[in-house]
C-alpha positions in Angstrom: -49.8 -22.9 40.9 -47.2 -25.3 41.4 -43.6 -24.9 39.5 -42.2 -27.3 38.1 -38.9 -27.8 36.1 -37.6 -30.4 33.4 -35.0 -31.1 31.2 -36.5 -30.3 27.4 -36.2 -34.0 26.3 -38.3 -35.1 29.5 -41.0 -32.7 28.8 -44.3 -34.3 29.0 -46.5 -34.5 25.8 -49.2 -32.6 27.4 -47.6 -29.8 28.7 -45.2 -29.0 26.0 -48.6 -28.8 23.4 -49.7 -26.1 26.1 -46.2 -24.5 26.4 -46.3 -24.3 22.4 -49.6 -22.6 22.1 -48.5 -20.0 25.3 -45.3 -19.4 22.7 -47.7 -19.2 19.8 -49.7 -17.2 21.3 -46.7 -14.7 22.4 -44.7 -14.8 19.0 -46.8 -15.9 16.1 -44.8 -18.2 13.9 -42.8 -19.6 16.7 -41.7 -23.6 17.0 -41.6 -24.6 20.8 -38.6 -26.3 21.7 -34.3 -25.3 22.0 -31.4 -26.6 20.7 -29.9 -29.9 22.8 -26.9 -28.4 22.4 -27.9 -25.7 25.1 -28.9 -28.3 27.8 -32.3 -27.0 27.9 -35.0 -26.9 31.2 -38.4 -26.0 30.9 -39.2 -24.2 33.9 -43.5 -23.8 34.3 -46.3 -23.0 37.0 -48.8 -25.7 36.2 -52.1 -25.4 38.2 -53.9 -28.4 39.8 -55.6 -29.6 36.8 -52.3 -29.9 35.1 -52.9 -26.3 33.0 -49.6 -24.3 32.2 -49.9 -20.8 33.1 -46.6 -19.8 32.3 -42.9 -20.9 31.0 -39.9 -20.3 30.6 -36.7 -22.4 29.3 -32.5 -22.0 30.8 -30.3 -22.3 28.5 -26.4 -23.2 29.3 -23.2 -22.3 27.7 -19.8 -21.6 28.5 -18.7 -17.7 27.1 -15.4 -16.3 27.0 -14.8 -12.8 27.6 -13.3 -10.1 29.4 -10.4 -12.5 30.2 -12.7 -14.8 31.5 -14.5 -18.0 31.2 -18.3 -18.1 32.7 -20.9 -20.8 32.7 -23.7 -18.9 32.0 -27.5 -19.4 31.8 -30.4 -17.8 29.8 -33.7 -17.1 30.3 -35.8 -17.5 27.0 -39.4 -18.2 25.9 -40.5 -16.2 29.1 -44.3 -16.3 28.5 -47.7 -16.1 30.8 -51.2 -17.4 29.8 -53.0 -14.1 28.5 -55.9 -14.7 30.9 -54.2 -15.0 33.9 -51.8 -11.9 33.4 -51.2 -9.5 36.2 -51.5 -12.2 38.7 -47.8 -12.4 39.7 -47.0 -15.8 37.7 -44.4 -14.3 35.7 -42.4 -12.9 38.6 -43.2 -16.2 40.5 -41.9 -18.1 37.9 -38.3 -15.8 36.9 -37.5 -15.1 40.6 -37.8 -18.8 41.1 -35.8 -19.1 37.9 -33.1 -16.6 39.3 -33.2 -18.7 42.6 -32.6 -21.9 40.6 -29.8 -20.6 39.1 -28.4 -19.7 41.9 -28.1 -22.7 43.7 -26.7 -24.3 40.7 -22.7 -24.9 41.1 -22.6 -25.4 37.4 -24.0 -21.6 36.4 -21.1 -19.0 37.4 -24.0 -16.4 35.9 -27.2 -15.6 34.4 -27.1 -13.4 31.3 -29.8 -12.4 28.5 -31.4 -9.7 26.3 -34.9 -8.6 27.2 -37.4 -5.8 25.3 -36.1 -2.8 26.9 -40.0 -2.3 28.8 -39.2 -5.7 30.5 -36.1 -4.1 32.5 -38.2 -3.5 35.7 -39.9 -6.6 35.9 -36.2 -8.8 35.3 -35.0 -6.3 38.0 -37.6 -6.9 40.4 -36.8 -10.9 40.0 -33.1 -9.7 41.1 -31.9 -9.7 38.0 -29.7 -6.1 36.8 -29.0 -4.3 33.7 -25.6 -3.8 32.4 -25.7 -0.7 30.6 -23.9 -0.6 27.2 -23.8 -4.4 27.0 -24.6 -6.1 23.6 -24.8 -9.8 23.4 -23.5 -11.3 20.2 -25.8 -13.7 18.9 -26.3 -16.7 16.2 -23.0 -17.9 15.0 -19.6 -16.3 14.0 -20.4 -16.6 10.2 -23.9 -15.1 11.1 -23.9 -13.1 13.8 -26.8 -11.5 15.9 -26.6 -8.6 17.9 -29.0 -7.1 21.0 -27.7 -3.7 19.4 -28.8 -4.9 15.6 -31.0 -1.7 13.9 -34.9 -2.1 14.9 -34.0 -4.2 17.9 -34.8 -2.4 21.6 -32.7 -5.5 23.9 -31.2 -4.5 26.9 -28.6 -7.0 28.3 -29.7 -7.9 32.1 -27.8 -10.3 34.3 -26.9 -11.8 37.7 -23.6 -13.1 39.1 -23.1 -16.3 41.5 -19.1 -16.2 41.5 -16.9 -15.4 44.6 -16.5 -11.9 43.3 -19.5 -10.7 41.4 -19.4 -7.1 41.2 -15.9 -8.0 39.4 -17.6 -9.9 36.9 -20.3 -7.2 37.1 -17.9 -4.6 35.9 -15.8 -6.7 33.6 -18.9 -7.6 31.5 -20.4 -3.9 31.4 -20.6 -1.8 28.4 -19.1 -4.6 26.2 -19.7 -6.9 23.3 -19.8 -10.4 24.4 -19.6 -13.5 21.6 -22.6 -15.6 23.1 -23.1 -17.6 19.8 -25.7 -19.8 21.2 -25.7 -21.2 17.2 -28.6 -21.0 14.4 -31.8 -22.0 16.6 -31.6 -19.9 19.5 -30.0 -17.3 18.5 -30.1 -15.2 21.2 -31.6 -16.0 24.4 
């Protein structure tokens, strides 16, 4: 499998119907597709007869916290075909995500809320928890929160500053305002 990334809006017809039913088929109820206002890329591993085996989506935004300004990137939508599970595609595809990131110039950090059994596998893609971190979702009117009763989110992340163990500390066992808005509202 091939990977292959693209900006939402340049998503090819064919592949975003497959990307919608791999969500579907992950979150019942689900509509495919981010808000604009997040810049979002649609990262997949598309076989040679152009089938998805799995996706994922970035998501950018600027947070303020800690006394500090990062351009950070998300990880959402995170999803492998059911019948090709265990195969390594969803590492393949989030280490390569990781990677992506970065290289970017534009992404000072990667930062977002995973199912607390998902820890070791964001880990092993280099990613690392922060412990007592809760992300502040939605909006300010209508907040979200990773620590929100009948939630299990843990908070991982990765740093591409000059100083990341700084950031690392600054931004452990806090509450940061993410307020990716009403669609996504946490990532």
């Amino acid at each position: 499998m091939r990977p292959r990334s693209y900006p939402q809006a340049e998503l090819p017809e064919e592949l975003a119907v497959q990307v919608a039913a791999l969500e579907e088929s992950a979150w019942p109820g689900s509509t495919f597709g981010h808000d604009p206002a997040l810049a979002p890329r649609v990262l997949l591993l598309v076989d040679g007869a152009g089938r998805v085996g799995a996706s994922a989506a970035l998501l950018y935004k600027e947070v303020r916290c800690a006394g500090r300004s990062l351009r950070a990137a998300g990880l959402s939508a995170v999803v492998t075909d059911r019948r090709l599970r265990g195969q390594g595609l969803g590492g393949r595809l989030v280490t390569g995500a990781r990677e992506a990131l970065a290289a970017d110039p534009a992404v000072d950090a990667a930062l977002f809320s995973c199912d607390r059994p998902l820890v070791p596998f964001y880990e092993a893609a280099g990613f690392a928890r922060l412990p007592g971190t809760v992300l502040v979702g939605g909006t300010p009117a209508e907040p979200l929160t990773t620590d929100a009763p009948g939630f299990a989110k843990e908070v991982v992340a990765a740093f591409f500053t000059p100083d990341p163990e700084s950031d690392r500390t600054a931004l452990t066992g806090i509450r940061i305002p993410l307020y990716p808005g009403s669609v996504d509202r946490l990532w």
